[in-house]
C-alpha distance (Angstrom), angle and dihedral (degrees) to the residues before:
residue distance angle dihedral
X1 . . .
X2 4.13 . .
X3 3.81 107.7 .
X4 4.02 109.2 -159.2
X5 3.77 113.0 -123.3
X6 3.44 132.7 -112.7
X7 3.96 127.7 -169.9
X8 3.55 113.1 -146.4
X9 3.35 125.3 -159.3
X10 4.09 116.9 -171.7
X11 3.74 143.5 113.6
X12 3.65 126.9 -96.3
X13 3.94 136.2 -90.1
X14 3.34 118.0 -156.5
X15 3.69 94.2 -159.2
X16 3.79 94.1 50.2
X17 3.52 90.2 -123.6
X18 4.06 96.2 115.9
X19 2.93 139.6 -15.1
X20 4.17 127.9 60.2
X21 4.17 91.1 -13.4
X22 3.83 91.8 52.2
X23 3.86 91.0 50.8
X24 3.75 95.3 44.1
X25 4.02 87.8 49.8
X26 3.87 97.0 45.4
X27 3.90 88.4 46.3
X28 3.63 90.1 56.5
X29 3.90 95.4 37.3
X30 3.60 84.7 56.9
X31 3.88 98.8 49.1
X32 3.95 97.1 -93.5
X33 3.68 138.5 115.1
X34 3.92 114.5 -136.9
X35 3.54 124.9 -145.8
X36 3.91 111.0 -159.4
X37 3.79 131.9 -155.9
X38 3.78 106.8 176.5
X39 4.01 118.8 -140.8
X40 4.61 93.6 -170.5
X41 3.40 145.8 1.1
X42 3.76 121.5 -129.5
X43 3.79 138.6 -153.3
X44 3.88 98.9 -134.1
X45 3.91 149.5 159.6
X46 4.31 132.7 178.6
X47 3.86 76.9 -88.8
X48 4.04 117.6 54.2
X49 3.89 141.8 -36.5
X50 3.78 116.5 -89.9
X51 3.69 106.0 -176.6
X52 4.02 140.0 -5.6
X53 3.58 130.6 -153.0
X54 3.71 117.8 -174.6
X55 4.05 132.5 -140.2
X56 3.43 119.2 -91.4
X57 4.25 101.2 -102.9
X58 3.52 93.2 -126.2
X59 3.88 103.3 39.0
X60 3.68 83.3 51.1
X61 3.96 96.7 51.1
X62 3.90 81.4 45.8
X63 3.99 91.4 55.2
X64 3.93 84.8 47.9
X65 3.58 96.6 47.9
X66 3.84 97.4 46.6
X67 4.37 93.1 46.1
X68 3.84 77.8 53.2
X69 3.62 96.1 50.5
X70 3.81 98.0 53.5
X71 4.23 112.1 24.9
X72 3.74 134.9 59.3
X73 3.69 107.3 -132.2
X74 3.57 129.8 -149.0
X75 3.60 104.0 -171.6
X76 3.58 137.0 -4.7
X77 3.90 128.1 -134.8
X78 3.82 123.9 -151.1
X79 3.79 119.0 -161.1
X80 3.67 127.8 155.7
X81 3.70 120.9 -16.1
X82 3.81 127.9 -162.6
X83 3.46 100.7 -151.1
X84 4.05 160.8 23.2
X85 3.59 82.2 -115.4
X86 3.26 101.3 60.2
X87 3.56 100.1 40.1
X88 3.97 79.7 62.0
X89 3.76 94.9 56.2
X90 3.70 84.9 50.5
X91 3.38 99.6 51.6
X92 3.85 84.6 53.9
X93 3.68 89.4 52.4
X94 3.81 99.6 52.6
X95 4.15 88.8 44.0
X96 3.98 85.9 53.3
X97 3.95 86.2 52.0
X98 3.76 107.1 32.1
X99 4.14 96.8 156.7
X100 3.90 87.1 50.1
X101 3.69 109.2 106.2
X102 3.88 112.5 -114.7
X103 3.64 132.9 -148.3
X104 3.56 122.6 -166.5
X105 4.22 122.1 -171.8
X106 3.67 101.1 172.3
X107 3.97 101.8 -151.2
X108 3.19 100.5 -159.2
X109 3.97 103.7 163.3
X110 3.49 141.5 -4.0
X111 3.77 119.0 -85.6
X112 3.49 90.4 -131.2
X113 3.75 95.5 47.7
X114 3.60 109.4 -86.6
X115 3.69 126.2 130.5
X116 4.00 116.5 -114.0
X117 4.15 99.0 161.6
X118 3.20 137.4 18.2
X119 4.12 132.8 -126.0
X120 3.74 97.4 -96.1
X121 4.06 85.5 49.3
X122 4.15 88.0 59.2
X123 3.71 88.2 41.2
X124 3.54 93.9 49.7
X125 4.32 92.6 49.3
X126 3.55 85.9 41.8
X127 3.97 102.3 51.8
X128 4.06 97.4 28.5
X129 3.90 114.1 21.8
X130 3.89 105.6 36.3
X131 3.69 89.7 67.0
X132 3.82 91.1 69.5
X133 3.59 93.5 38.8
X134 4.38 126.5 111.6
X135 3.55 84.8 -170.5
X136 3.61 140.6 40.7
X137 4.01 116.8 -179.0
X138 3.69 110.5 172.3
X139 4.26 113.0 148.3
X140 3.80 116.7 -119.5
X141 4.15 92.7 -91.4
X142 3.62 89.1 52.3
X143 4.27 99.7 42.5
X144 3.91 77.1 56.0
X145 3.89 96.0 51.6
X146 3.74 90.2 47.6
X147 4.07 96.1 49.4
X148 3.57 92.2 51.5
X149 4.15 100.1 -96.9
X150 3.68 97.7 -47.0
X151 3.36 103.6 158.9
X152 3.93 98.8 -160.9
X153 4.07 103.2 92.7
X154 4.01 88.6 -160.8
X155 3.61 89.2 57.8
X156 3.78 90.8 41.7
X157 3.76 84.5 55.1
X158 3.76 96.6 55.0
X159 3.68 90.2 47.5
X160 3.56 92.1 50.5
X161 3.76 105.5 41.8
X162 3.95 130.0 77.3
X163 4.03 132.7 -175.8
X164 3.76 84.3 -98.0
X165 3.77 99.3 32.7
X166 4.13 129.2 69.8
X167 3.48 121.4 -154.1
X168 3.73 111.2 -151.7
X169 4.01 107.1 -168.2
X170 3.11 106.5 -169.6
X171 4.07 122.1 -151.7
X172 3.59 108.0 -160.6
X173 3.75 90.0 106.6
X174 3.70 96.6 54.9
X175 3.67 118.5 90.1
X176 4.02 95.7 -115.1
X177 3.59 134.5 141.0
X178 3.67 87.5 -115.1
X179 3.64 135.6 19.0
X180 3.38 107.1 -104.8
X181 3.94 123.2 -167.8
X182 4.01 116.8 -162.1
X183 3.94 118.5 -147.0
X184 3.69 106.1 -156.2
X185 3.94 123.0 -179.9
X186 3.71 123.4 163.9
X187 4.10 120.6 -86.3
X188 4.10 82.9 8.7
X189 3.89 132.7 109.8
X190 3.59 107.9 -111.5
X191 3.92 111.3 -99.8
X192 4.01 109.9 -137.4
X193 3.59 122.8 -154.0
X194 3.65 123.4 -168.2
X195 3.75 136.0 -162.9
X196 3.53 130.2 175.9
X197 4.04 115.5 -88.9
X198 3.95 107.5 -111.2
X199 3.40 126.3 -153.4
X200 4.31 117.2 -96.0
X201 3.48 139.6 9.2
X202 3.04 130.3 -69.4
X203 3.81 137.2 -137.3
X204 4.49 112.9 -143.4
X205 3.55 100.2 1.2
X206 3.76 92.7 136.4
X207 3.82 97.9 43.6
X208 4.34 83.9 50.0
X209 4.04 89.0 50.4
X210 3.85 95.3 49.7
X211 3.92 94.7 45.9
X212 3.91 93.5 46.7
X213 3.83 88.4 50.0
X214 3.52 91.2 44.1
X215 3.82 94.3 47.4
X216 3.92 93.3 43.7
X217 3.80 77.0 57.1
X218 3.35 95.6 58.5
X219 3.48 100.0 50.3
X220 3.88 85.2 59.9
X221 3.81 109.5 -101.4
X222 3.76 117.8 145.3
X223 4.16 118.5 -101.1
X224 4.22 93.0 -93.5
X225 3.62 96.0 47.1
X226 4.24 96.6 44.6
X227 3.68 85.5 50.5
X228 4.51 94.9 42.3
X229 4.20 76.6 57.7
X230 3.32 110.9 41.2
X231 3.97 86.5 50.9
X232 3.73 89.2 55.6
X233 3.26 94.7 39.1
X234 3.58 89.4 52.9
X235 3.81 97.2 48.3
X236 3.77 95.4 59.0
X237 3.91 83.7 54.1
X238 3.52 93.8 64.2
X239 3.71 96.8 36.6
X240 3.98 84.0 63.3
X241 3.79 93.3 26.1
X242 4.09 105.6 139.1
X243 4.27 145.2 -150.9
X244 3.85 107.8 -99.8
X245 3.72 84.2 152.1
X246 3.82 151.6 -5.0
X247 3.40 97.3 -69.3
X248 3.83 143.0 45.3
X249 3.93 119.5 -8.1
X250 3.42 121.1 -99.6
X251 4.53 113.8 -130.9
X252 3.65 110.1 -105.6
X253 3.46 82.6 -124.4
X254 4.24 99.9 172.3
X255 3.64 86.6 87.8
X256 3.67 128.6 141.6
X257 4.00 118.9 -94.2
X258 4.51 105.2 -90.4
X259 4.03 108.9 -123.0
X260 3.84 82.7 -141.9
């Protein structure tokens, strides 16, 4: 059976909660093989990050340039990256493979408080990358962060979203009855999506939403329906998520492909 490929490109997680081992097990959950170039290391438990060391620029253009060399990809993931630099290289990237499907989760911070990039990083994704981009996915606190503090997520949305470019806000850091995920796309209503609040935190939920959109994109299924089941995919996750550690459960994310 031919798996499509996807290129990830992310940092690591040490307690494979997020990060590079979440994408490469919500790529293969959802029927996809993921191909991983790494752009930092991080000092990290289920609780907060500790420390971050980033890739060498030109080892990580090399990784880049050699994943390119060899594999057909299908999609390409975007998680956190450590640098200006790097969001350069992968601007490059996505203009040398402008039908490939792009997914873009802006990790801007640590759910537990930690700092993983810094402003000119955001600006940098914002200004450069998101304009190549099928799909945006940045949580509520992040959409916020990335349109300067505006605190209105519909306006965030608008700011955020193109003709060619979906922003996904995700809700499941506001304090709502439900978790509600906002589909924005420019000259569109917003499309709302709501799943039932579950109880916890949870470690990599973002990184497992972009890579099951970004593998359901792969496979060939239009922007709406890779993003209808990646959200269910993602739900059943967390409804099984699991203690590795002391802190915030990890998605259960070995889960069987939704028919949704």
């Amino acid at each position: 059976m031919k798996r499509p490929n996807i290129l990830v490109i992310a940092g690591h997680d040490p307690s494979g909660g997020a990060g590079i081992q979440a994408d490469i097990e919500a790529a293969a959950a959802n029927g996809a093989h993921a191909a991983t170039v790494i752009t930092l290391l991080t000092c990290q438990d289920t609780t907060n990050v500790h420390g971050v060391e980033a890739v060498d620029t030109a080892f990580f253009a090399r990784c880049l340039d050699t994943a390119l060399a060899d594999m057909r990809f299908d999609a390409i993931k975007i998680g956190v990256v450590a640098n200006v630099e790097q969001v350069e290289r992968i601007v490059a990237v996505a203009r040398q493979l402008p039908h490939v499907p792009l997914v873009v989760d802006p990790v801007l911070r640590a759910a537990g408080g930690g700092t993983l990039a810094d402003d000119s990083v955001g600006q940098a994704l914002r200004d450069t990358l998101f304009a190549h981009a099928d799909v945006v996915t940045p949580n509520a606190g992040e959409a916020r962060l990335l349109c300067d503090g505006d605190n209105d997520i519909d306006r965030c949305g608008a700011r955020l979203a193109t003709h060619d470019t979906c922003a996904l806000i995700t809700g499941g850091d506001e304090g709502d009855g439900e978790v509600i995920n906002r589909e924005y796309v420019a000259d569109r209503s917003p499309v709302a999506h709501a799943w039932p609040r579950l109880p916890g935190v949870f470690h990599g939920s973002g990184c497992t939403l972009a890579s099951a959109i970004a593998a359901q994109l792969a496979h060939g299924h239009d922007r709406p329906t890779a993003i209808r089941r990646a959200q269910a995919y993602v739900w059943r996750t967390l409804d099984a998520a699991f203690a590795a550690g002391h802190g915030q459960r990890i998605p259960a994310r070995i889960q069987p492909t939704p028919d949704a």
